[in-house]
C-alpha positions in Angstrom: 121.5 53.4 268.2 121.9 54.9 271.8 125.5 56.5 273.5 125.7 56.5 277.2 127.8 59.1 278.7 129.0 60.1 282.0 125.7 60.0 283.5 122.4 58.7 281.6 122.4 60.6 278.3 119.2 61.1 276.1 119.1 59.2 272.8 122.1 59.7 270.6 119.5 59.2 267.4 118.3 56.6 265.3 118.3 56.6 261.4 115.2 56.1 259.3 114.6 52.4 259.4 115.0 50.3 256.1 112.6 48.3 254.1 112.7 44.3 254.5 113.1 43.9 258.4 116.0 46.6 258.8 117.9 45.0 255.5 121.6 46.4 255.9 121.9 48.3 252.4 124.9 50.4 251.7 122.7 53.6 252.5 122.3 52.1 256.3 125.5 51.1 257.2 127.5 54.7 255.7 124.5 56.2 258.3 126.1 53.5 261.0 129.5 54.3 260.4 128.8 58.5 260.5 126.9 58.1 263.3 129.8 55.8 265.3 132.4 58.2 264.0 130.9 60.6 265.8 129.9 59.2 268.9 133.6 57.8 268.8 135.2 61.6 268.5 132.2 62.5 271.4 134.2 63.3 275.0 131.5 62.8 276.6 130.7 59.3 275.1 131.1 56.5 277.0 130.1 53.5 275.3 127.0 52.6 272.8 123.8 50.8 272.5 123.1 49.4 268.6 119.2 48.1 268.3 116.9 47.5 265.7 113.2 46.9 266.0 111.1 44.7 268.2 110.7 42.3 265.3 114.1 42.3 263.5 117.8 43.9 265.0 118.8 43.2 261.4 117.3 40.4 259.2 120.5 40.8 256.8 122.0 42.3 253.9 120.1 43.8 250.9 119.7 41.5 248.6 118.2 43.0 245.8 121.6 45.4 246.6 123.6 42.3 245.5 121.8 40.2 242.9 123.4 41.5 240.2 127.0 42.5 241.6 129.9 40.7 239.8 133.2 39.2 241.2 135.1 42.0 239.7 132.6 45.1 241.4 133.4 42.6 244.6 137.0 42.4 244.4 137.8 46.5 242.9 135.0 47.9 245.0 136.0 46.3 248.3 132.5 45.3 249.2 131.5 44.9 252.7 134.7 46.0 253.4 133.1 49.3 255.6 131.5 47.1 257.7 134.1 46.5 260.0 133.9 49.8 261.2 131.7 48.8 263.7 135.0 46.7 265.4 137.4 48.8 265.2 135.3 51.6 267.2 137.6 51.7 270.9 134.8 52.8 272.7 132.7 49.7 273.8 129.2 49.0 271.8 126.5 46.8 273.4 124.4 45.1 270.1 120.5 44.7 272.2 118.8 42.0 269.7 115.0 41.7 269.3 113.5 39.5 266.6 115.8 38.1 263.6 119.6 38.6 263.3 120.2 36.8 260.6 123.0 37.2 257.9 124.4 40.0 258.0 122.5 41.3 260.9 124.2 38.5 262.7 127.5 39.8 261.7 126.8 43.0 263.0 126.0 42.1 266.1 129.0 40.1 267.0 131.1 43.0 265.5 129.9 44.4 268.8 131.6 44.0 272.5 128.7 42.4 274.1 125.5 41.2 273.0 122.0 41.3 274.5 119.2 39.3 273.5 115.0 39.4 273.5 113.5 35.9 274.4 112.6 35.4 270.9 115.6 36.7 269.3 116.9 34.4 266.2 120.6 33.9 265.0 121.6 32.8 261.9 124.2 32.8 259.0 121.6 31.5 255.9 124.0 32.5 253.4 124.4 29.1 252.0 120.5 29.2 250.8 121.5 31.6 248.3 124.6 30.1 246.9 127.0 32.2 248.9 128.8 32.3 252.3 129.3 35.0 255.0 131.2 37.9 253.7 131.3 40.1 256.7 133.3 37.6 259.5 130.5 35.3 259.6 132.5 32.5 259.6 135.6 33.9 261.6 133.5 35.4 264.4 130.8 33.0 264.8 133.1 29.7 265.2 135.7 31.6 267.9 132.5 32.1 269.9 130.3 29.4 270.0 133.1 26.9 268.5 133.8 24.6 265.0 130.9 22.4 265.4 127.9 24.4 266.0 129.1 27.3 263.4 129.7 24.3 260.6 126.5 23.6 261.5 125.0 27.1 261.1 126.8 27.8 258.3 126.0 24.9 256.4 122.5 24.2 256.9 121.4 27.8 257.2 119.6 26.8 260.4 118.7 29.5 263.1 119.4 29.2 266.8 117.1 30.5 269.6 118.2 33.2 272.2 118.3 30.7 274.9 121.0 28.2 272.9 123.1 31.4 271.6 123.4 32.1 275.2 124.1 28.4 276.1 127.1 28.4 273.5 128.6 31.4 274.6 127.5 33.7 271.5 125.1 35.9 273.7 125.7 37.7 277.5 122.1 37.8 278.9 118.7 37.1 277.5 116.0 39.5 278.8 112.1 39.6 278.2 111.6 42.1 274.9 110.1 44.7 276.5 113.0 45.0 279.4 116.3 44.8 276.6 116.6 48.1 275.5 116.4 49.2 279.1 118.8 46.4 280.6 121.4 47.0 277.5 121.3 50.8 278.3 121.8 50.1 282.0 125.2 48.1 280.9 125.8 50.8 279.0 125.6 53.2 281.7 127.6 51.1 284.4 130.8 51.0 281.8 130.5 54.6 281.0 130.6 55.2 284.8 134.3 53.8 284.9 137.2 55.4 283.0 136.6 55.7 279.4 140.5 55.3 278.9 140.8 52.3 280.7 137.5 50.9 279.5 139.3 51.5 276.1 142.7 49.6 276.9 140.4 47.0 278.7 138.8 46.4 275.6 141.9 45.7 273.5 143.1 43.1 275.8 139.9 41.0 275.3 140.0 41.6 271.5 143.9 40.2 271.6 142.6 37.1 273.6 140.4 36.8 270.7 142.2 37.4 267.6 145.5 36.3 268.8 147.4 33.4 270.5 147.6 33.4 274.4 151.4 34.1 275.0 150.8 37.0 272.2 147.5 37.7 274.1 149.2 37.9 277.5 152.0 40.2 276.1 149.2 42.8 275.2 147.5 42.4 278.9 151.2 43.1 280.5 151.7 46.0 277.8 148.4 47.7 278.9 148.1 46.6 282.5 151.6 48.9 282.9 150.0 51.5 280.5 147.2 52.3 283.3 150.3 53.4 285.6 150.6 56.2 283.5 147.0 57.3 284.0 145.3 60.0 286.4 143.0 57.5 286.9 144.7 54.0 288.0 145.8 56.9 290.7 142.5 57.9 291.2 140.8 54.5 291.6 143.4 52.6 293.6 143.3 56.0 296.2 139.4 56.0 296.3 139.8 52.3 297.3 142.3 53.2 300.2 140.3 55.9 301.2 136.7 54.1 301.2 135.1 56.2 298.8 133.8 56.4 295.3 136.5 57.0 292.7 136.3 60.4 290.5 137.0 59.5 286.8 138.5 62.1 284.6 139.3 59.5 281.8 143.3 60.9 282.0 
């Protein structure tokens, strides 16, 4: 995982990597949630990069984790219910995907804002082949983007789709060669963090409302926030830079 500040920042860290193709044990994703925690609470943090390996982003959840877990451990304990962190984070993440995201590694990934792919990137929700079915908004996230048909179809045969038809249905931004993702999602990155981190934030909601909500609901959110920037230092800021022909100085107030 990568932040991008005000100006290109170093590496923010990875964690150790995990057995089985970066398998999303409960170890992993408390590491993901400190670590976007404190990138979140991180001034100088403008929006973040998640990545896995060349061969897998995430090929899923642990399995052995779950074999033997009962309906009443899932229920009490809440299970996968930490997960979500990852979308509720206001700063904006970029997911960069090389190799399998499969499961809950597909999860993941649309629990980010924007999602980059590798050429041979893989997307999947196989659940069903073990006698389950997403538990981590599989089913919610994958049909608002790519639509009813092809997620019934995902869901229920278990069948993977290639980068190039995840970005033909809408589920993927941009597919890149392998080698050039990391470095295309961290220039993204870079270009958002370059704007207002505020604004980004309140820009981000709005997007989120168009899709978790209705569109009069949606619209009353844009209206609500569009206003809110007339409160900022830097709606001032930008909109005088404009006048004056010059590059706008951001101090995300």
């Amino acid at each position: 995982m990568r932040s991008s500040r005000r100006r290109p920042a170093p590496s923010s860290g990875r964690g150790p990597a995990a057995p089985a193709l970066n398998a999303l044990c409960e170890g992993l994703m408390q590491e993901l949630r400190r670590a976007l925690e404190a990138l979140e609470s991180d001034p100088e943090v403008g929006a973040i990069v998640i990545t896995g390996s060349q061969k897998a982003f995430a090929a899923g959840a642990d399995i052995k984790e779950m074999q033997n877990k009962t309906f009443q451990e899932c229920y009490s304990g809440g299970f996968l219910a930490g997960w979500d962190k990852v979308s509720t984070v206001r700063k904006p993440i970029i997911a960069a995907v090389n190799g399998y995201a499969l499961g809950g590694g597909c999860e993941l990934a649309m629990m980010c804002d924007i999602i980059y792919a590798g050429e041979k990137a893989q997307f999947g929700q196989p659940e069903i082949l073990l006698g389950t079915i997403p538990g981590a908004g599989g089913t919610q996230r994958l049909t608002r983007a790519v639509g009813k048909s092809l997620a019934m179809e995902m869901v229920l045969t278990g069948d993977r789709i290639s980068a190039a038809e995840a970005k033909e249905a809408g589920l993927v931004s941009k597919v890149f060669p392998a080698e050039k993702l990391l470095d295309a999602a961290i220039s993204c990155a870079e270009k958002i963090a370059s704007n207002s981190k505020l604004v980004a934030a309140m820009a981000k909601e709005s997007v989120n409302a168009a899709f978790e909500t209705t569109l009069a609901e949606g619209n009353r959110t844009e209206k609500r926030l569009f206003y809110a920037t007339f409160a900022t230092g830097d709606r001032k800021e930008g909109m005088t830079a404009f006048v004056e022909k010059r590059k706008a100085n951001f101090t995300d107030s």
